[in-house]
N, C-alpha and C positions, 0 to 999 in steps of 0.2 A: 849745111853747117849748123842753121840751127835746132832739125833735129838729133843731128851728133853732140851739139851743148847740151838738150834735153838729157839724152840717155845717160852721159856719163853727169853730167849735175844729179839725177837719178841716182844713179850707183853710189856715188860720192857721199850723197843722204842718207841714203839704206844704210852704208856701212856705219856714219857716225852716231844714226839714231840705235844700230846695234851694236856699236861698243860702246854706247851708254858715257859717261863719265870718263873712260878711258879717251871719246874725242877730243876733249879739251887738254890733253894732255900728248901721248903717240898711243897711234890705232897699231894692233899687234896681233898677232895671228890669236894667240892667249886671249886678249880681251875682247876679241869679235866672239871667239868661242865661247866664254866665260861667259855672254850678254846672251848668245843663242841656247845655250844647256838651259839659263834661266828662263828666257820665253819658252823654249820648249817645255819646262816644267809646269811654268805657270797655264799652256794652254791646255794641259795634262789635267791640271789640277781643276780646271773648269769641266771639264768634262767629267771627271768625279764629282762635281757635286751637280751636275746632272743627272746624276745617278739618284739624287736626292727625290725629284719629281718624280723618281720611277719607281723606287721604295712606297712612294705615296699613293699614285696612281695602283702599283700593284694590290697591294690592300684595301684603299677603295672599294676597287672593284670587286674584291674578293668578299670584303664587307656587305651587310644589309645596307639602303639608303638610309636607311634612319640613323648612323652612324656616318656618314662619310665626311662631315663637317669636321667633326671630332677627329679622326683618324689622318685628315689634311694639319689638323692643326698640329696634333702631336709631331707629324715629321717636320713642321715650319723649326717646333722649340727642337727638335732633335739638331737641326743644320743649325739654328743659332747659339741655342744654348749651348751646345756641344762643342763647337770653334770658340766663345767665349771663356767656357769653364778650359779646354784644353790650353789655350792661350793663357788663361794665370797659372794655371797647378802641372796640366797633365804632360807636355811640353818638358817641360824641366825635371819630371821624375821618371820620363823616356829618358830624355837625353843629357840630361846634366851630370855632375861629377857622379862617379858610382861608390857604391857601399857594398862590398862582397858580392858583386855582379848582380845585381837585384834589383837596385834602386837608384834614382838620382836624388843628388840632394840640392842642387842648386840653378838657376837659370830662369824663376818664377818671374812671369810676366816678361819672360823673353830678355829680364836682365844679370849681368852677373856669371855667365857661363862660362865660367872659368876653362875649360879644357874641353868646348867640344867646338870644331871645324868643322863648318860649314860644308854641305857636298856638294851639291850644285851651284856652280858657277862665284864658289865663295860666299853666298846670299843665307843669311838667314831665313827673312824674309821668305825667301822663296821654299827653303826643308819647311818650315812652319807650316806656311800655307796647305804645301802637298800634303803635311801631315796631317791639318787637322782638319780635313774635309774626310781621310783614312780613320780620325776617331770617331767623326761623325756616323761615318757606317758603321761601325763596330755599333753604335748602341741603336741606330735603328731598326737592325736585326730584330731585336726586343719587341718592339713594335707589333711586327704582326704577328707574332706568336702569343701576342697580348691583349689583341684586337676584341673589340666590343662590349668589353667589363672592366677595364682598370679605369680607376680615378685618375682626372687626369694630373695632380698636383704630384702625388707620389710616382708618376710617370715622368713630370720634371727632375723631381729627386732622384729615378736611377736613371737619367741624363747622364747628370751631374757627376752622380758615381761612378758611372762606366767610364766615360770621357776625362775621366779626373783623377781614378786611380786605376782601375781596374785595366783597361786598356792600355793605359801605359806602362806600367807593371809588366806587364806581359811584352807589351813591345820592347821596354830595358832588358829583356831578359837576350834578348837577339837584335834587332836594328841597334838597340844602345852599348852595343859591346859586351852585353854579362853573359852571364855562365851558359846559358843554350851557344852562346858565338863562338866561345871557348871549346864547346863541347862539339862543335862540327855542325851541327843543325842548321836546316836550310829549309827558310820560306822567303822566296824572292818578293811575291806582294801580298802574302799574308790569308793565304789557304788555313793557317790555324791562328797566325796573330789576330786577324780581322774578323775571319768568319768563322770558324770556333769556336772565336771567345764568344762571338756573336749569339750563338747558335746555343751554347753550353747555359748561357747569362738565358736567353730565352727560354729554356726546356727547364730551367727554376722559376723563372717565374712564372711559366705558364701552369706547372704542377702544383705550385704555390697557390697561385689565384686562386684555382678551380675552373673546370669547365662554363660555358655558355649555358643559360639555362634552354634545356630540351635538346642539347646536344647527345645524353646517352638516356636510353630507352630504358621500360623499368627491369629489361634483361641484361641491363648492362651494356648492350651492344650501341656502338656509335650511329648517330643520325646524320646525316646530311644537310648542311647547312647551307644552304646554295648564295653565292654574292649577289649584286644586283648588277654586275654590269661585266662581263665577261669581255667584250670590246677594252673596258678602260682598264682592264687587267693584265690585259696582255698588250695596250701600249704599255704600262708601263715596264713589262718584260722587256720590249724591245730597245725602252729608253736606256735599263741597265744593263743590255748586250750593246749598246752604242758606249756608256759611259766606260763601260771592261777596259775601252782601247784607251782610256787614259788610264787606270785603274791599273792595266799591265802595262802599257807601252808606258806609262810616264816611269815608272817602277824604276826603269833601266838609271833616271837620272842626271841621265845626261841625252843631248842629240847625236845620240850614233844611231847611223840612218840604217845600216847593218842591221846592228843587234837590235833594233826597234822592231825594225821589219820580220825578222824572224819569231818575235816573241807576239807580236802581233798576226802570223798565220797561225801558230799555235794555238790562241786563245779563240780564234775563231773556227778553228775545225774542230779545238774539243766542244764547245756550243754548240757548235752546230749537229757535230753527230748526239749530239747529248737528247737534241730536240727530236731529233728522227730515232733515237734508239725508244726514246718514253713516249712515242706516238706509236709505234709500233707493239711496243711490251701491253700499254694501255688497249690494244687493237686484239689481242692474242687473247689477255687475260678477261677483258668486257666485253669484245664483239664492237666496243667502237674505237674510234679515233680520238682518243681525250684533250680536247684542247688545254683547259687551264694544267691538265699533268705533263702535256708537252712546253707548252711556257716553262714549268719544274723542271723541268730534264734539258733545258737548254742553258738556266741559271747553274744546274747542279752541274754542266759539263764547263763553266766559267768558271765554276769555284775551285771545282778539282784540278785544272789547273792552271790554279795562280798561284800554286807553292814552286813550281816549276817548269813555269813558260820562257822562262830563259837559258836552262838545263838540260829539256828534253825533245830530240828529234821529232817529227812530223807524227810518224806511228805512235812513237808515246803518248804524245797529245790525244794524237786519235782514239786511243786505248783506253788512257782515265776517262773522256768522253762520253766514249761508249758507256765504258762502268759504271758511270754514274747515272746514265741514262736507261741504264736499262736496272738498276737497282732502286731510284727518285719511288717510282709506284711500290713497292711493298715497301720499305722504308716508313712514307708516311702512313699508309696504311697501321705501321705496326705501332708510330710512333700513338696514331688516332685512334688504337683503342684503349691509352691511358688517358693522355693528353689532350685536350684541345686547343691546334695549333692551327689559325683557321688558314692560314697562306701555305703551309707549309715549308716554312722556317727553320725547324729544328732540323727536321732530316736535309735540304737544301744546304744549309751553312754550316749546321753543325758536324753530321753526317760526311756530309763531302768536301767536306773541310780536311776532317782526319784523313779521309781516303786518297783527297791528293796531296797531303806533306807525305803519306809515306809510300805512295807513290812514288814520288822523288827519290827514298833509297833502292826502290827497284828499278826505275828506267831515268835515270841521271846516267848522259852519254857517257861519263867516265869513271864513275862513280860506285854506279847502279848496280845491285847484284847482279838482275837480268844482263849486264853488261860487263861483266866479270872484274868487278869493283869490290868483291867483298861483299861480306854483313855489316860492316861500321857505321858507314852511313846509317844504313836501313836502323840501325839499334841506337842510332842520334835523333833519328825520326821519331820512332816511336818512344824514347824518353820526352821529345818535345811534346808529343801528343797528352801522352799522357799526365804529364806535369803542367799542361796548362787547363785540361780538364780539369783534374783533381783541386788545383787553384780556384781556378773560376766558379765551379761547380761550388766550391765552399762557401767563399767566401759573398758570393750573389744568393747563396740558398740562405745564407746568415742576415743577406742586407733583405729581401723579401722580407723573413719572417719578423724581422725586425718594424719594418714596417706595417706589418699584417696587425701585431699584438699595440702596436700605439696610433697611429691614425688611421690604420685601414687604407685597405689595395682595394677594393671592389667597392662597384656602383652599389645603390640598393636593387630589388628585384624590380621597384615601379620604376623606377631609371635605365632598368636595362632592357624592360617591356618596351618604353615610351620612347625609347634612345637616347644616345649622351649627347647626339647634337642641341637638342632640347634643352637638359640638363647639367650639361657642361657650360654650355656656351650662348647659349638664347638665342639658339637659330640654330637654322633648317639648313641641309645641305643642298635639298630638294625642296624648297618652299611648297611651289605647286601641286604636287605629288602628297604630302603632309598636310596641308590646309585644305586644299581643292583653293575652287575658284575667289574665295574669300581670300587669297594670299596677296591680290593686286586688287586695290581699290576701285580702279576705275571698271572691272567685270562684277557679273552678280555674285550677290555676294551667297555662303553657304549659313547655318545656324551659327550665330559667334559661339566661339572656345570648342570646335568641333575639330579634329581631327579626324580626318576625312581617307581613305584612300591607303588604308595600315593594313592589311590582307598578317603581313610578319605578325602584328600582335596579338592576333586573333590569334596565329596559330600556334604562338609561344603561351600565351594563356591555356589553351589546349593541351599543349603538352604538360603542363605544368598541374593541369587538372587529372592530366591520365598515370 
């Protein structure tokens, strides 16, 4: 007896703590569901912004130490600042009243939203949230295509920008009901809204900037920058193949345990062959097994498809995958003999970005050319594509320069020798490593104001001599 009180006293609680507010009043097949679409969301949404440590970790690592301080820090202000700024501005010009399918005009600081409903479970709170951890990526992107020379103030500023307009701009254009939604165009979690614009905002600014110094030889040809921690490079790969499954799985919006599940083996076979096709390609074309380009090939088989992990069968999946896994190595290659993009960001996001929304008009199971759907699609695809590059590409190549010609985007050259952990932030990622044994008082100490243990700046003085 009194374990049979337990159990159903148990059940009894489970269901009123999840219909929420609906307990105090009658519990309803509606308001059980209504409470579970929203925890489903919100556990989705945590998982996306663990994706945030991964973004971090991956450049890290990809990074010299003399930077790694710097490069954590920048993702802190990306995950804060970026839900902050989206929370007053970029929120409300996704999704607030529209003006010729393009823009919101109302809804700032989440009040006032005259005509938009709620999708999940009725919750603002809850689209918000999911949303703006989805701005947050969009401008981290940025980041490592940025890595190791940007000021870090004007890297708050195209925060601010990306997650305030520019992002959301592009997302009204489709999640907010405007003209791409009208026009047919389909990105279920944002293969061009997210990582496009991502990707498109990064290949400005990194061309902007300018290269690393001693990154290209005085033949022009690209040098080899090697990071300092190859281990903390590829956890953080693996944390943003962990965070995908809220990334896509939450996408869906609701808890159907169905459609969850299927769009969640999708996203893991295109990753997954993604990882084994650019371990492979890297094996054919070097003679080795390239780890950090297989991490690449596993992100770029995640990206390609999240325009259609809810549209396309098992093989499809597998196929963008592949494509992207076996295309990641020359890609960045081609992208690193203009560019320096030290993660490999442009081609990752940007690159496979494009190649799975339009994707989606060739293997969408009903849709799909390949599947005898017609051209429409496919010719909605590549209007989206193209229209959110030509955007972005503008309008970030305008906010850069803009900032180039009045406070300046770039360290000095003794700031980018010495590092911007130093520089930026007064302190060390690596104390030990930088100081030697003078970094902890109680060991011997080394000659003070000696930096100790810098092999990088010797050899960046080097190149810079030759």
């Amino acid at each position: 007896m009194r374990r049979t009180a337990v159990v159903v006293g148990g059940a009894v609680t489970t269901v009123a703590v999840l219909a929420g507010p609906a307990a105090a009043q009658e519990i309803t097949a509606e308001s059980v569901q209504a409470n579970v679409d929203i925890i489903f969301v919100m556990i989705c949404a945590g998982l996306v912004l663990l994706m945030h440590p991964g973004f971090a970790l991956l450049e890290a690592g990809l990074g010299r130490a003399k930077n790694s301080a710097h490069i954590i820090m920048k993702n802190i202000m990306t995950l804060t600042l970026g839900i902050v700024t989206y929370y007053a501005v970029g929120f409300a010009l996704m999704y607030g009243t529209q003006v010729g399918g393009f823009i919101g005009t109302d809804g700032f600081f989440l009040k006032g939203l005259a005509s938009y409903e709620p999708v999940t479970g009725g919750s603002l709170s809850a689209d918000f949230l999911f949303q703006a951890v989805f701005a947050a990526t969009a401008a981290t992107i940025i980041s490592g295509a940025c890595a190791e020379r940007m000021k870090f103030g004007p890297y708050m500023a195209t925060i601010a920008f990306i997650t305030g307009l520019i992002y959301p701009i592009v997302g009204a254009w489709k999640w907010g009901g405007g003209w791409l939604a009208e026009l047919g165009f389909l990105d279920f979690a944002g293969s061009t809204i997210v990582h496009m614009t991502g990707g498109i905002a990064a290949l400005a600014g990194a061309a902007i900037l300018g290269p690393r110094m001693g990154k290209y030889g005085p033949d022009g040809k690209p040098r080899a920058i090697l990071g300092h921690s190859m281990p903390l490079a590829m956890l953080g790969a693996f944390l943003l193949f962990f965070g995908w499954f809220g990334f896509n799985g939450g996408s869906v919006l609701i808890a159907d345990g169905a459609l969850v599940a299927d769009v969640l083996v999708n996203t893991v076979l295109a990753g997954s062959i993604g990882g084994v096709a650019a371990a492979v390609t890297t094996r054919i074309r070097f003679g080795k097994y390239d780890v950090g380009m297989s991490g690449n090939g596993m992100l770029a088989g995640l990206v390609g498809v999240t325009a259609g992990a809810d549209a396309l069968d098992a093989f499809g999946a597998l196929a963008v995958g592949l494509i992207a896994g076996l295309l990641i190595s020359f890609i960045v290659g081609l992208v690193d003999r203009k560019v320096d993009d030290p993660v490999g960001a442009i081609a990752v996001h940007g690159f496979c970005g494009a190649l799975g929304t339009l994707w989606v008009g060739l293997a969408h199971t009903t849709d799909g050319l390949l599947y005898g759907g017609g051209g429409t699609l496919l010719g909605a695809q590549a209007v989206g594509v193209v229209a959110v590059a030509a955007f972005v590409g503008l309008t970030t190549s305008a906010f850069f320069l803009a900032l180039k010609a009045t406070v300046g985007i770039r360290v000095t050259e003794t700031e980018e020798i010495e590092g911007l952990d130093l520089h930026e932030h007064g302190a060390y990622g690596y104390p030990e490593l930088a100081l030697g044994p003078q970094a902890y008082p109680a060991g011997p100490r080394s000659a003070p104001n000696t930096i100790v243990g810098h092999a990088p700046l010797v050899q960046s003085t080097a190149l810079l001599q030759d």
